[in-house]
C-alpha positions as CSV (number, residue, x, y, z in Angstrom):
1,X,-15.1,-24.9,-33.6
2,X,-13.7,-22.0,-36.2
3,X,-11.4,-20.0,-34.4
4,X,-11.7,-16.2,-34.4
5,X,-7.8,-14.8,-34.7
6,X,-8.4,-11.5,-33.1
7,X,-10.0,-12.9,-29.9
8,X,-8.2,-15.2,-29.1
9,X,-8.0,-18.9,-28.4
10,X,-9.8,-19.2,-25.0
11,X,-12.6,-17.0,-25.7
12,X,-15.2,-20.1,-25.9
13,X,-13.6,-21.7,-22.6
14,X,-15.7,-22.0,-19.6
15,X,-13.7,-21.8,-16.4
16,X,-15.2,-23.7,-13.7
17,X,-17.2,-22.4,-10.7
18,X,-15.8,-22.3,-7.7
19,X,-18.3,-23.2,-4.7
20,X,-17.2,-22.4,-0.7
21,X,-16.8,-25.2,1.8
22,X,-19.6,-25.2,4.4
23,X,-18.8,-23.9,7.9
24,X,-19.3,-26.6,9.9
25,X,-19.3,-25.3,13.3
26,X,-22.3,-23.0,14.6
27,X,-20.3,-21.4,16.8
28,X,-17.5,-19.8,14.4
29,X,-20.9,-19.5,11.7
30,X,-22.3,-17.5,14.9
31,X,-19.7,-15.2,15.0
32,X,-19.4,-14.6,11.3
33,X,-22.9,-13.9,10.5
34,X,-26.0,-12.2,11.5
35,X,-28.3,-14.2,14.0
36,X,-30.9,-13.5,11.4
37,X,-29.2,-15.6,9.3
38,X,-28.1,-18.1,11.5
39,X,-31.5,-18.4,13.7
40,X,-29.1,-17.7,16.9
41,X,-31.7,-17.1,19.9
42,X,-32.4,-13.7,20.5
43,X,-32.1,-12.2,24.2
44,X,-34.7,-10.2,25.5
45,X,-33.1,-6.7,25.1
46,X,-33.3,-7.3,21.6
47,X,-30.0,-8.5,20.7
48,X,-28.7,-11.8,19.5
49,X,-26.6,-13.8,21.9
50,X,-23.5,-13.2,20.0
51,X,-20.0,-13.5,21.6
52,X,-19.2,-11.1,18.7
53,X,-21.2,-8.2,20.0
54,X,-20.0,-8.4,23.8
55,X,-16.4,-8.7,22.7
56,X,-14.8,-7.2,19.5
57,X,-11.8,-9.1,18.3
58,X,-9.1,-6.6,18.3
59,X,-8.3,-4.7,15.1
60,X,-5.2,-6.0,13.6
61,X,-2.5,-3.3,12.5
62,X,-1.8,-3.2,8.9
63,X,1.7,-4.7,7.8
64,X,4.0,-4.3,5.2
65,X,7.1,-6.8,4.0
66,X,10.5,-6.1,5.5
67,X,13.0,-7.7,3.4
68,X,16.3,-8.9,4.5
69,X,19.4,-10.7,4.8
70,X,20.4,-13.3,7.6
71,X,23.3,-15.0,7.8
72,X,23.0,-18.6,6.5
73,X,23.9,-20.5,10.3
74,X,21.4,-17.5,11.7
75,X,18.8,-18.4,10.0
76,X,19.5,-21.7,10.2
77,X,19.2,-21.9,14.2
78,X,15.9,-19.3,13.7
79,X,14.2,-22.2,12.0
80,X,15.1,-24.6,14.2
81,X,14.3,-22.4,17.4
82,X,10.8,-21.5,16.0
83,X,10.2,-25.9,14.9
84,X,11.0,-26.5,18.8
85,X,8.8,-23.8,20.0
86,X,6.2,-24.6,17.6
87,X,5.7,-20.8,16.4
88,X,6.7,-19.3,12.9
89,X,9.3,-17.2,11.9
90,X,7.2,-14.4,11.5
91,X,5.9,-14.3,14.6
92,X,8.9,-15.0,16.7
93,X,10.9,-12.2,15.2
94,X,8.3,-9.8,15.7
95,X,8.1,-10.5,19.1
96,X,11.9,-10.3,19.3
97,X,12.0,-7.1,17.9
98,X,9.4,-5.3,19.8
99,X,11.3,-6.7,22.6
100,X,14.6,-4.9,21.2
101,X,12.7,-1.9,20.7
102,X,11.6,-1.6,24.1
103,X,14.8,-1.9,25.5
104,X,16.3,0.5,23.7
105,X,13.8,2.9,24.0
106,X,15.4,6.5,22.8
107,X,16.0,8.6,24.9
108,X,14.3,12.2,24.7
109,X,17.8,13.7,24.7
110,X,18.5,11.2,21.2
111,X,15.4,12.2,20.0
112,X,16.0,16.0,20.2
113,X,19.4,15.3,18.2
114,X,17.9,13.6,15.9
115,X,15.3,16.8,15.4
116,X,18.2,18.8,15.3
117,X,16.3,20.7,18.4
């Protein structure tokens, strides 16, 4: 194969195709697609019986990453606390600091300080 030095050496490599698994289970197929596509029974209003259409799944808020240091024997019972209560990290400290946030809630006297009002 005579190699062509200005394109490169994997110009004449084919990657490989990459083919989805099946979805196994009608009812998550259901929910994904269209009933024309799936052949789901139609009602006789004119819509598909579709758990999707009664009820939306609820529109998850954009995040971002939140970097930061925890000390080592912290972190160490966070791990431990989430393996016990079978949750992740993620998750539990989330709900620990909406909890926090709650809690301490400013006050509208904080918040007019802070506004300089």
């Amino acid at each position: 194969m005579p190699v062509d030095r200005e394109r490169g050496g994997l110009v004449g490599v084919k990657r490989p195709l990459v083919e989805a698994a099946p979805i196994t289970d009608p009812a998550v197929e259901r929910t994904l697609l269209p009933a024309d596509v799936t052949g789901a029974a139609v009602s006789p209003v004119g819509h598909a019986a579709d758990p999707v259409r009664q009820a939306a799944p609820p529109v998850e808020e954009p995040t971002k990453p939140a970097t930061f240091h925890l000390p080592v024997g912290l972190l160490q019972r966070l791990r431990a606390t989430c393996r016990i209560k079978n949750t992740t990290m993620v998750q539990f400290v989330r709900e620990a600091v909406e909890e926090a946030l709650e809690k301490q809630r400013p006050t509208e006297e904080e918040i007019r300080k802070l506004l300089g009002l």
